[in-house]
N, C-alpha and C positions, 0 to 999 in steps of 0.2 A: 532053661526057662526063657533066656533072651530070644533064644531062636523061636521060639514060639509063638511068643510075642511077637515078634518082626512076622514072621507068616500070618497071625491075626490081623495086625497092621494091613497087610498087603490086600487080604482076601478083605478087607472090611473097605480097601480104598476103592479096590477094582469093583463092590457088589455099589458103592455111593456112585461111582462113573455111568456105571449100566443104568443103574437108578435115574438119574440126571438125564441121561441119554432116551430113555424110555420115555421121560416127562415129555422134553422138548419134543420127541418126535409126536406125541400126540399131542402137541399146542401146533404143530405146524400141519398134522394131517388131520383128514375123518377119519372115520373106522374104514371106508372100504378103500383107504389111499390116497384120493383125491385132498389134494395142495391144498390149504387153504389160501386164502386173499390176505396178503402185509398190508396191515390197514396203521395207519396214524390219525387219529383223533386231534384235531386242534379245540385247546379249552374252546368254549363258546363267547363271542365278542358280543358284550353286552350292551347295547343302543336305547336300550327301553326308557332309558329314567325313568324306571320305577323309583317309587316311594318307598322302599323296603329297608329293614336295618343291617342285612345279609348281602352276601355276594351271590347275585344269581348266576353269574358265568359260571362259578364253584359250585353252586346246585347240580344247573344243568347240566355240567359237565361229567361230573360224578355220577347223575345219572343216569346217562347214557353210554358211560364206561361201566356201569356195573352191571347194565342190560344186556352190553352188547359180551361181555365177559360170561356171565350165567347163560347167553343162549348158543356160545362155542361155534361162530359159526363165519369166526373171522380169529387173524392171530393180531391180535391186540398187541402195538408194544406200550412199553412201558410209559408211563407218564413225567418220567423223568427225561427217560431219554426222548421224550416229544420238546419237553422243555429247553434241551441241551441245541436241539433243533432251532429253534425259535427263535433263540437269543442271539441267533445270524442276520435276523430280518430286521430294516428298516422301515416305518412309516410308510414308506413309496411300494411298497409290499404288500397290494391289497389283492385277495384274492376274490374277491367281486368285479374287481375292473377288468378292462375287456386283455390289458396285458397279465398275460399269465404263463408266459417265457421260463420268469425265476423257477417256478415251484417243484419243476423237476430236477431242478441244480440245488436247492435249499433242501430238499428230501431225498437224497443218494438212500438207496435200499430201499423205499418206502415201493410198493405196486399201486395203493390208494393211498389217497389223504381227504380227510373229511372236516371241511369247514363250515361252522353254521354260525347265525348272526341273530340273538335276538334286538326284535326290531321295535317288539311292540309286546305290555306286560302292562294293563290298563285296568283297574278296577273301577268299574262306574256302576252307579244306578241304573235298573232293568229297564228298560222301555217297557212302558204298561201298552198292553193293546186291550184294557177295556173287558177281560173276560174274569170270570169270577175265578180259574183257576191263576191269577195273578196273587190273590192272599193267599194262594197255597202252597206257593213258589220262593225259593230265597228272594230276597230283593234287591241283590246285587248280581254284579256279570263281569265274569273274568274274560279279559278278553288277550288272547298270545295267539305272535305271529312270528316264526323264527324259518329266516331265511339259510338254503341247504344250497352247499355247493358242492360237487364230492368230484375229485378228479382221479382218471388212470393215469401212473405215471411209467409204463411196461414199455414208451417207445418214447424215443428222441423228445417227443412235444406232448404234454398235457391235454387229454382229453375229457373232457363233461360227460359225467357218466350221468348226475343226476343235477339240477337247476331248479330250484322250489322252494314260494315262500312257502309253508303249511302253518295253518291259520285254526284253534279251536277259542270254544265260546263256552265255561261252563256259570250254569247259575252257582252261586255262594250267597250265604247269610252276610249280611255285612259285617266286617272283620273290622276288629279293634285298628289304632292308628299302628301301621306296621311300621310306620320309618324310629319308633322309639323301642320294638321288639327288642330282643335279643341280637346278637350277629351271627349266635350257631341255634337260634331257633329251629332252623330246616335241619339239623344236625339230631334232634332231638325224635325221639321214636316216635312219641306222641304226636310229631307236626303229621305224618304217614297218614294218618287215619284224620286229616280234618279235613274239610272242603279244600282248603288251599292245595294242602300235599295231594291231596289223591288228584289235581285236578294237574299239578304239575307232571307226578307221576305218570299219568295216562296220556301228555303229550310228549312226553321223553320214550314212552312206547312207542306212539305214531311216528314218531321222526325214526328211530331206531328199524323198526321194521320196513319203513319205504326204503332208507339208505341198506341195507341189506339185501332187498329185493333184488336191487339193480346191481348196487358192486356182485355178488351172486351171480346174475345175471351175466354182466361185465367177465365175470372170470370163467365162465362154462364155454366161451366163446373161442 
């Protein structure tokens, strides 16, 4: 009966390895074989002074790992291990300034890495131009501007794959006073379907699909 056991053991360790083996090779390939691109995601550095009760770097960042996760079109690591990364860098470590030397010494393994910076997260009053579909229109205007730096790091020195503020503008009704919300309101399923979330949602798209374009790009090369 031990012996039995012990060969169950064995065949049930070797079918978990395959198992395991089978995942990872399809997180690192496509279907017809081609590599994918080791991308690192840096959380997003938040500039906006926004008014909010929430962490929008945790927003955004979240949501542009979950996108870029769901459209399999990069090997995402972990967000721990971007963390474990991080914690090497000092202050003098900016990756907007024109020195950018470190970043392939501070990311060993990494092929990309993707830094964005929100710059600007501005709720104001619409500017009226005077025409009637103005009372038909929310009366407020979201305005975000988040700055995208994405670098290959595949040779001796870091190179710009992509350089861009992207900038949208949506109309919203005007929103309660946010700085006393909740701090996991965006957290909440219901924020998803209200002017706010879908407007943020739909620029975590935009930014997602440009830096993909190019790393993509970048990697067929």
């Amino acid at each position: 009966m031990l012996r039995k056991f012990d060969l169950f053991f064995a065949i049930f360790i070797i079918f978990c390895g395959c198992t395991k083996s089978m995942h990872q090779h399809k997180a690192y390939y496509h279907d017809d074989g081609r590599s994918k691109p080791v991308v690192a995601l840096i959380p997003v550095f938040d500039r906006s002074n926004a008014k909010v009760a929430w962490n929008l770097s945790e927003e955004f960042t979240d949501h542009m790992r979950q996108r870029f996760s769901k459209r399999n079109n990069f090997y995402l690591n972990s967000a721990d291990q971007i963390n474990t990364e991080i914690e090497t860098l000092s202050e003098s470590n900016n990756p907007f300034a024109p020195d950018i030397s470190w970043i392939t010494r501070a990311f060993k393994g990494e092929e990309y890495v993707i830094f964005t910076e929100l710059v600007e997260h501005d709720i104001h009053p619409k500017k009226s131009k005077g025409s009637v579909f103005d009372k038909l229109t929310p009366s407020y205007e979201l305005s975000m501007t988040m700055r995208v730096r994405v670098f290959d790091l595949r040779s001796d020195m870091p190179r710009v794959v992509l350089q861009e503020l992207m900038h949208q503008d949506h109309l919203i009704p005007k929103p309660a006073n946010l700085s006393d919300s909740k701090p996991n309101l965006w957290k909440k399923r219901t924020f998803f379907i209200t002017p706010l979330g879908l407007a943020h949602m739909q620029f975590s798209k935009e930014i997602v699909e440009r830096i993909e374009d190019y790393v993509l790009l970048s990697k067929s090369r």
